[in-house]
C-alpha positions, 0 to 999 in steps of 0.5 A: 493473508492479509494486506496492510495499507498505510493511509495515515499520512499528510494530507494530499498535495496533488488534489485541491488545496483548499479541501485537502483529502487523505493522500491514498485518496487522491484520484486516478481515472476518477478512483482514489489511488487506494482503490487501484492498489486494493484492486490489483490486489485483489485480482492477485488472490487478497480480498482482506485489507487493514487500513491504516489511517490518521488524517481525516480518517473518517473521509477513507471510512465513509468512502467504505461505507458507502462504496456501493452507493459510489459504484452503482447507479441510484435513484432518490425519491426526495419527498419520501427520502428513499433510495433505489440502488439499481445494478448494485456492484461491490467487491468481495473485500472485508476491509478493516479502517483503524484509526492509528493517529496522525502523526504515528510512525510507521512501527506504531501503526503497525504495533496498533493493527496487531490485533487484526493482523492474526497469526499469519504473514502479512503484506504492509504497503503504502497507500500512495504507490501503485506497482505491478509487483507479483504478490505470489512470488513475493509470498513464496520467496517470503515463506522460503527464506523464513525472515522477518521481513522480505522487502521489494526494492526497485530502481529509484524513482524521484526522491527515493533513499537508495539503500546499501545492498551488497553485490550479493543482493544482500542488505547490509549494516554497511557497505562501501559507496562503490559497491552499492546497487541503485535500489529503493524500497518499492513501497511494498514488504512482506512482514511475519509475526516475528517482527513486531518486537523489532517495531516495539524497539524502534516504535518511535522510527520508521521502518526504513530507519538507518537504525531499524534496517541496521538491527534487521540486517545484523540479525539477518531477518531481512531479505530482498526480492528484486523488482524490475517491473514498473512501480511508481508513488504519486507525490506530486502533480507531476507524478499524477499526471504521468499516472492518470496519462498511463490510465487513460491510455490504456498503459497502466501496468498495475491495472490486472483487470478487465473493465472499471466497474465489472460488477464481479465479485473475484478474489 
């Protein structure tokens, strides 16, 4: 199975404003944020990750290019121009970075990474969010309710749209205001193949439209798994700062591995 990110977006506002960056490639502990989720990820059993990019999608490229080289140590004898990589460290990632404009949609993103994605389910996550989500669980209540899409929803945090869920953990076209639970979307979905005439019909839309979400629950193709963990996007400096706090000490809860750099390559 493959994992989708989505790293097209504005640029960051949380890094410096006069050299703007990619936002999944703003820093935590000294690693872009889009490493974290890709590695927590990969601990988790992914190793294969289509990005999605847009903004100053060639600086996420050469991030992949020459990962190793940011991973290891390296010696550079400047009069001959070679280079010396010692105790090379890498990932066992096969990592696809497709250019899918600047000002794309979510559904159009999508509909350009179809030729990557293959015949199988597929995970979309946002590349600005890191969460302590079980993919497995995910996967198997994806599979077991055969929908188009199973999102993970969660408390709200910060600006978060809160959507109409039903008593019955249900998403629904429309419920009263009294019955809705305080849910969000937890920046993470799990999609089939069947979803992609959904993103043709509504390709110039996000995802979590009114319109999309409306359509998805009248067909009822859509089912909800019920985070209660932790889950956090980082959009502004102050969420940077509770999130780099949590690293430092020792507390961040997407962080499933063992050293920062171990070497290892697990899948």
């Amino acid at each position: 199975m493959k994992a989708v990110i989505m790293a097209g977006g504005l640029p960051s506002i949380v890094e410096d404003r006069y050299n703007p960056i990619p936002k999944p490639m703003a820093e935590i502990g000294g690693e872009p944020i889009l490493y974290h989720i890709m590695k927590n990820y990969s601990c988790q059993g992914l190793d294969e990750f289509i990005i999605c990019a847009g903004y100053k999608g060639d600086y996420i490229k050469n991030y992949f290019m020459n990962y190793y080289l940011y991973q290891s140590d390296i010696t550079v004898d400047l009069s001959s121009n070679e280079v010396k990589v010692h105790k090379k460290e890498t990932e066992a990632w096969k990592v696809t970075v497709a250019d899918t404009g600047k000002e794309s949609s979510i559904a159009q993103r999508l509909l350009r990474i179809k030729e990557f994605v293959g015949q199988e389910d597929f995970l979309v996550t946002y590349g600005d969010c890191v969460s302590d989500i079980d993919i497995n669980k995910l996967t198997e209540q994806h599979r077991q309710g055969n929908k188009a899409v199973t999102m993970a929803v969660a408390t709200p945090t910060g600006r978060r749209r809160v959507l109409p869920i039903t008593e019955k953990g249900e998403l629904s076209e429309r419920v009263p205001e009294s019955h809705q639970f305080v849910r969000t979307d937890a920046c993470t979905m799990m999609f089939s193949r069947e979803i992609f005439p959904y993103l043709e019909e509504f390709c110039q839309d996000d995802v979590m439209s009114d319109e999309f979400m409306k359509r998805l629950a009248h067909d009822n193709q859509i089912s909800l798994y019920f985070h209660e963990g932790f889950w956090s996007p980082m959009e502004t400096a102050r969420d940077k700062n509770y999130l780099e706090q949590l690293y430092e000490t020792g507390k961040a809860p997407w962080k499933n591995w063992e050293t920062e750099r171990s070497g290892d390559n697990h899948v």
